[in-house]
N, C-alpha and C positions, 0 to 999 in steps of 0.2 A: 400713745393714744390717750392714757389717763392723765388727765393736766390736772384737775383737784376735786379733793373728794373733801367734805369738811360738813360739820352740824350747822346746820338754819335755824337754832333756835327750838323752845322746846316743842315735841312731836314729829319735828322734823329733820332727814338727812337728803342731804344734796350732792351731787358729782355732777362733775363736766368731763364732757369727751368733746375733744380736737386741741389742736394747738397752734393750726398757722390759717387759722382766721375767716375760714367760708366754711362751719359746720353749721346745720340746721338737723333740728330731731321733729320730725313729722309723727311717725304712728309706734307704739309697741303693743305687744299683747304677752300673756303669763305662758309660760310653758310646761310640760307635766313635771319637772325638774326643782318646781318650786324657782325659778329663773325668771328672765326678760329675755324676748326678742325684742332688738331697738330700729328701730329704720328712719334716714333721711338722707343727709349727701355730705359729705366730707371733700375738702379742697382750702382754696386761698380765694381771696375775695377778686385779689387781678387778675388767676388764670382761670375760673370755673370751679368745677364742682363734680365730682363723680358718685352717681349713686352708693349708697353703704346699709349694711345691716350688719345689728351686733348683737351677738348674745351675751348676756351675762349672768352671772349669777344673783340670790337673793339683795347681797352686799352691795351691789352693781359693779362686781372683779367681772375683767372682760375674759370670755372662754374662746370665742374665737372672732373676726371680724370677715365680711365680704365687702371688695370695694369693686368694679370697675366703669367704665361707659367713655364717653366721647372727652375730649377736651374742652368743652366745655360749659353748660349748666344742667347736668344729671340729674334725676333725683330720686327716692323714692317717697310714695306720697301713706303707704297701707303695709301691712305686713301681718301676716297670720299664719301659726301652729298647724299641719297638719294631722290626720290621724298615724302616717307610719314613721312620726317623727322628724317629720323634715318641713320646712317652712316653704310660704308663696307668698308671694311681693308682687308690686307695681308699683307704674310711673311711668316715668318718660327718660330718654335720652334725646341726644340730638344729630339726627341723620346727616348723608353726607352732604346733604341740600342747604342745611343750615336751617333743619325744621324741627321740632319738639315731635316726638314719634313713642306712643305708649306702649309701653314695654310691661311684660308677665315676666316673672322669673321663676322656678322652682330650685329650692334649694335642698340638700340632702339633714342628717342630724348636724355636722360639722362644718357648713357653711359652704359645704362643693355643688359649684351651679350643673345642675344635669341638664336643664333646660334654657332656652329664652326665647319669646317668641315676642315680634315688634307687629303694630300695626299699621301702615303707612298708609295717610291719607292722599290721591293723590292730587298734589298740586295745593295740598293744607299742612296743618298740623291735626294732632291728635295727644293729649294724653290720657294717661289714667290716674283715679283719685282712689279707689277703694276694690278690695278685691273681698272673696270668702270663699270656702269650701263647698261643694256641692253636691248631686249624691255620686254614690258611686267613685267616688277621687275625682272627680271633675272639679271645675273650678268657674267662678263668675269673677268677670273685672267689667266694673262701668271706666266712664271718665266722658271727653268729649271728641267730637271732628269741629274741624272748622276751613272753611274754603272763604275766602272775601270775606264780605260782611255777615254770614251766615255760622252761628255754631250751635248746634245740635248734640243732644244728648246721648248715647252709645252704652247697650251694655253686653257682651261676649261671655259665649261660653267655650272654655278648652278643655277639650278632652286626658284624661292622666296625662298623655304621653306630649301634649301640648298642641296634640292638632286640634284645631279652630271646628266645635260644632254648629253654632249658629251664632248671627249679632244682629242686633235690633238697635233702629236710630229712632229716636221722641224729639219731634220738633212742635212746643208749645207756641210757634209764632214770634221768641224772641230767641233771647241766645242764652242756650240751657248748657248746664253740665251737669253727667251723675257725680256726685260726690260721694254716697255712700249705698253698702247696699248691704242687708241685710234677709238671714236664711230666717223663714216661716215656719214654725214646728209642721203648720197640718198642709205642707209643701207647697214650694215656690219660693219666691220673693218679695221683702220690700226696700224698693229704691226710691233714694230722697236723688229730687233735681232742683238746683238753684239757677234761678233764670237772673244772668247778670243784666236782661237790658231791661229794667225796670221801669224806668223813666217813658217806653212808650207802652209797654202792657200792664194791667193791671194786676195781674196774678204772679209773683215772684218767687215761689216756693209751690212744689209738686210735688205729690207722695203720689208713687203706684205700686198697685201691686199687681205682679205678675205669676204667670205658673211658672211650673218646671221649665216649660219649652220656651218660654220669653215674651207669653202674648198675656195682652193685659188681661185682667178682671174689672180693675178700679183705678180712678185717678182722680184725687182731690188736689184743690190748689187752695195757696193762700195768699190774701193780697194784705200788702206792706204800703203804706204813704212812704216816697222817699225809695234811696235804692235797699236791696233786703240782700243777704247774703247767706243759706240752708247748709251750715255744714259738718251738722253730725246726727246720728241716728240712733242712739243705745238701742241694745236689746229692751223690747218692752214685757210689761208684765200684766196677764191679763188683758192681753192683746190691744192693750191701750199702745199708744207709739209715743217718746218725747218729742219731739223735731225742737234743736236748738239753732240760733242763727244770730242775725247781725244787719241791725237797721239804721239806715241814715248814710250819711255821704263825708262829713269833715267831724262830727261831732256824732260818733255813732254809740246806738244802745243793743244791751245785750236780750234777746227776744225768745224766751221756751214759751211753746206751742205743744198741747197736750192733742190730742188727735184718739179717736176712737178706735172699734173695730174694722171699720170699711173708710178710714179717714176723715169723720167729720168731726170740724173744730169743738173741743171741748171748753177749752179755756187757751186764752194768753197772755201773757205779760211783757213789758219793757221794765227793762230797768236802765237807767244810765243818769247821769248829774246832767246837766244842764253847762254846755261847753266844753263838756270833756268828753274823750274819746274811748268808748269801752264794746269788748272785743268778745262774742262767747265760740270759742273753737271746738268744742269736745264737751260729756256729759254723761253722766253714770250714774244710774237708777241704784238708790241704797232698798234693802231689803224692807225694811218700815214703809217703804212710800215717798221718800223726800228723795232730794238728787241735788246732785254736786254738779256744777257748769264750771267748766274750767277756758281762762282764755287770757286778757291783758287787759288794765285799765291805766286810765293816770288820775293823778293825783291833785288835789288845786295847792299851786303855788311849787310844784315838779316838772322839769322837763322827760320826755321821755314816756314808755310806756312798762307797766312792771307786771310781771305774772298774776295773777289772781285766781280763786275759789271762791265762788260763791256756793252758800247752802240756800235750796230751797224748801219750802213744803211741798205736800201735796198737789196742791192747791197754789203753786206756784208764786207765793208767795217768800220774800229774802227775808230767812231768819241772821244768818249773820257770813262773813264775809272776813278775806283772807289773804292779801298780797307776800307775795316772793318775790323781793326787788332780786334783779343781780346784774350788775353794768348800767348802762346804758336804757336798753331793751330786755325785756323777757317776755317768757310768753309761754304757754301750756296749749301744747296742740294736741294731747291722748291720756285719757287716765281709765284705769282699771282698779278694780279691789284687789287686794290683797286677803281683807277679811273681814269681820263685822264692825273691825275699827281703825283700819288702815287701810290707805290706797296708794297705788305709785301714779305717778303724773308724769308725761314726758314733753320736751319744746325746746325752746334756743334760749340763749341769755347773748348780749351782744354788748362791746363796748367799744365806741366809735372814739374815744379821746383820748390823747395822749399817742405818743411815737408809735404804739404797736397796736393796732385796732383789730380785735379779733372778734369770731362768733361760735361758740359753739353748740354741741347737743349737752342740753341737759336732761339729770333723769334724778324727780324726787319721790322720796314716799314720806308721806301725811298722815298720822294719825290723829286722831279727835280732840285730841289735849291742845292742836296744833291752834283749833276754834274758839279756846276760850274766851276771848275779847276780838270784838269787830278791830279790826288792824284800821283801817281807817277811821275811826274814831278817836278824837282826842281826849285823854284822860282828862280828869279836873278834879281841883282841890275842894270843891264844895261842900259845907258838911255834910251828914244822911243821920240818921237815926235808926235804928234796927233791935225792934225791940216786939215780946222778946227775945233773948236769943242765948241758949238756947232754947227754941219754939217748940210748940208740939202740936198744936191743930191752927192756928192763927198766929201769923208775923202781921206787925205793922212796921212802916217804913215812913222816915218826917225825912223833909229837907229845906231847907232852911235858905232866903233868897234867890231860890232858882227851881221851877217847876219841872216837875217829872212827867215823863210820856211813857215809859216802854219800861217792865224790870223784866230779866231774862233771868233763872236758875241755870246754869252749869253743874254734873257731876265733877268727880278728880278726872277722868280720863277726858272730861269735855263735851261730851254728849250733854247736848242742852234740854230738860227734861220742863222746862216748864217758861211758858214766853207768855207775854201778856202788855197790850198797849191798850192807851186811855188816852181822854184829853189832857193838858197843862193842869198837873195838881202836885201841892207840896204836902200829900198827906195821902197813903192808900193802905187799904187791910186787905191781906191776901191769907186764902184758906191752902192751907197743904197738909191737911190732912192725907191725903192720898201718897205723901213724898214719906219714901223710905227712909228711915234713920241713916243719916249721916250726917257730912258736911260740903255746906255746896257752896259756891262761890256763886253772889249775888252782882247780875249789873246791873245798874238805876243808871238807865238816859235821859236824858236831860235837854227842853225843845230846840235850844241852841246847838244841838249836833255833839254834845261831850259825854261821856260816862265818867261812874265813877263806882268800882270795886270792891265788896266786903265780904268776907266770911260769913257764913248763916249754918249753926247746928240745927239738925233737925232729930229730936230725941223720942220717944218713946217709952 
C-alpha cells in the first residue's frame, strides 16, 4: 500500500498511498489516538476504483485499510471519528443500473464494516459529499439526486442502527448539491449547497441552516459573475462561517466568503493571476483568526496543476502562499490542525508521463517554518541595506535600483509577525519596538513580483 514516504523540504513531510494507478484522497479527520482517518478510492485507472478508508498513525504507518464497492468508479467523498470509536463515511458506488448511488458506511475501531446503507434514486443518480455525527449516535449525510436535467440538493438522517429517519430535498431553481454539512453547537445544522448551473441563476452558492428535524430557519445565497463552485465549510468561530469556493470556468479564482451569524455576507475576496487556473478545495480556521485555504494552482511558464496553501487574514486578505508540486498534478482536498503550528493536508499527486502513469492519495503535514518565503515568488539578487541591525526600536531598509512594496518579518518557526505594504519606495523606516528580541528573517518585495531575504536581530 505504502509506495513513498520521503521529506518536502523544510516543515514538511509527505507520503503516498497506492501503487497501480487510480488513487485519489478526498477527506481525513484526527482521531483520539493522535492518528488519521484517510478516505478516497483506491484501483487502476483502466479498471475503476473502489471506495477505501485508511487509518494511520501520527507518522502516517498504515494500522489497518477498508476497501470494497462495485467494479467500477467508487468513491469515498467524507469521513468522520465517532464517539464509541468507530468511523462513518460516505459517497457513492455504482449500482447495478450503471448509476452512481450514495452510499453511508459505519465502520467499527478496526475498519469492520457493521453497516451500509445506499440511497437509490429512481430512474437518477444520487451521491453523497459530506456526512457528521448527530445527537444521540445518529448520523447526517447531504450530497445530491438527480433525474434528467434536474438535480437537487438532499440531506438524510440515519438512525445508529442505519435506519433512515428523515431526508429533505432543496431545489434553488438550478442544479444544487450539499457538499458540506456542519453540527450547530446551540443545535441543528449548517449546510453549504453549490449550485452548479450558474450560468442561468444568479445565486451559486447557499448556506442554510436547519434544526435538528431538517426544516429550515435561514438561507442566504451568494451570487458569483461566471460559474462558482461552494466546497467547503470549516468549523466557525464566533458563529461567524468561512464558505470557501471556486470562480470562473477555464481560468478559475480561489473565492472565501466570510458570512455572519444568520448568513449575511461579511466580506469577500478572489484571488487568482490572470490566465491561470487556481482551485480552493478545503480551509481551516487558525486560532488567531487568519485561515489556511488549501487546493491547486499553476504556475506561469508550468504545465499542470500543483498543490497549494494559501494564508489568509482576517480580513481575507493573502498574507503569503505555498505550493507542493508532486508529478504531474496535485492537489489538497482536506486539512486539519494538528496544533498551534502544524497541520496535516490530504489530496492526490498524479503523473500522466512516462510508461507507468499513476495517481495516488497523498497525505502531508505542514508546519509554519514550511511559510517562510511566498514559494511563488522569485528570489532576486538586488542589493537592500539593513541598518541598524542589530535594531532595537527603529530598522531602516535602502535598496538600491529596484523599488520596494511589501516587507514581511518572519519568526524561526515561520509564523509571520509583522507584514506591511506601501507604494514603489527604495527607502522605508520601520518601528518594532513592539517585536520581541530575537532574530527574524526579513522579506523586502520588490513591484516587479521578486524578493529578496536577510537576517534582522532585534535586541534589547
Amino acid at each position: 500500500m505504502l509506495l513513498a514516504s520521503e521529506s518536502a523540504g523544510q516543515g514538511v513531510a509527505s507520503t503516498l498511498y497506492g501503487t497501480d494507478g487510480g488513487h485519489a484522497g478526498f477527506a481525513l479527520a484526527a482521531t483520539t489516538d493522535g492518528g488519521w482517518v484517510l478516505a478516497g478510492k483506491s484501483g487502476s485507472i483502466a479498471d475503476g476504483s473502489e471506495l477505501m478508508i485508511i487509518k494511520v498513525d501520527a507518522q502516517g504507518t498504515v494500522h489497518w485499510s477498508h476497501s470494497h464497492g462495485s467494479p467500477f468508479d467508487d468513491e469515498v467523498r467524507a469521513v468522520q471519528p465517532l464517539a464509541d470509536g468507530g468511523f462513518i463515511a460516505c459517497g457513492h458506488i455504482i449500482n447495478a443500473d450503471s448509476m452512481p448511488t450514495m452510499v453511508v458506511l459505519r465502520l467499527d475501531s478496526v475498519g469492520a464494516l457493521l453497516w451500509e446503507r445506499t440511497y437509490m434514486y429512481p430512474g437518477g443518480a444520487s451521491k453523497g459529499f459530506d456526512v457528521v455525527q448527530a445527537e444521540e449516535g445518529a448520523v447526517l449525510a447531504v450530497g445530491f439526486v438527480q433525474r434528467r436535467d434536474t438535480m437537487d440538493a438532499i440531506v438524510l438522517k440515519f438512525l445508529p442502527d442505519g435506519t433512515m429517519d428523515w431526508e429533505k430535498r432543496f431545489d434553488m431553481g438550478g442544479d444544487e448539491r450539499a457538499v458540506k454539512v456542519l453540527a450547530v453547537p446551540d443545535d441543528g445544522y449548517a449546510v453549504l449547497i453549490s449550485d452548479l448551473w450558474s450560468s442561468l441563476v444568479t445565486e451559486s452558492a447557499h448556506l442554510l441552516r436547519i434544526s435538528a428535524d431538517g426544516e429550515t430557519i435561514w438561507r442566504a445565497s451568494y451570487a458569483n459573475e461566471g460559474a462558482n463552485e461552494a466546497h467547503t465549510l470549516p468549523a466557525h468561530i464566533g458563529r461567524r462561517i468561512l464558505i470557501t469556493g471556486t470562480k470562473g470556468f477555464t481560468h478559475r479564482d480561489a473565492v472565501p466568503i466570510r458570512s455572519g451569524p444568520e448568513g449575511q455576507e461579511l466580506w469577500r475576496k478572489t484571488h487568482g493571476s490572470l490566465f491561470l487556473d487556481e482551485k480552493a478545495c478545503t480551509a481551516v480556521e487558525l486560532p488567531n483568526g487568519e485561515f489556511l485555504v488549501g487546493g491547486s494552482n499553476q504556475v506561469i511558464g508550468m504545465a499542470g496543476m500543483h498543490a497549494v496553501l494559501i494564508r489568509f487574514n482576517g480580513n481575507g486578505e493573502v498574507m503569503n502562499q505555498r505550493r507542493f508540486p508532486q508529478g504531474d498534478y496535485s492537489e489538497i482536498q482536506a486539512l486539519s490542525l494538528i496544533n498551534d503550528t502544524c497541520l496535516a493536508a490530504f489530496g492526490s499527486a498524479v503523473t500522466m508521463a512516462g510508461p507507468h502513469a499513476w495517481s495516488a492519495m497523498r497525505f502531508l503535514t505542514v508546519c509554519e517554518s514550511a511559510f517562510l518565503v511566498d514559494e511563488n515568488v522569485a528570489s532576486t539578487s538586488a542589493p537592500i541595506g539593513i541598518h541598524p541591525n542589530p535594531a532595537d526600536q527603529v530598522v531602516r531598509i535602502r535598496s538600491w535600483g529596484k523599488d520596494m512594496n511589501r516587507i514581511v518579518l518572519w519568526e524561526a518557526i515561520g509564523r509571520n509577525v509583522f507584514d506591511s505594504s506601501f507604494g514603489g519606495t527604495q527607502y522605508v523606516e520601520l518601528s518594532i519596538d513592539r517585536l520581541p528580541a530575537s532574530v527574524y528573517t526579513a522579506g523586502v518585495y520588490f513591484i516587479d513580483g521578486t524578493i529578496r531575504k536577510a537576517r534582522l536581530a532585534v535586541c534589547r
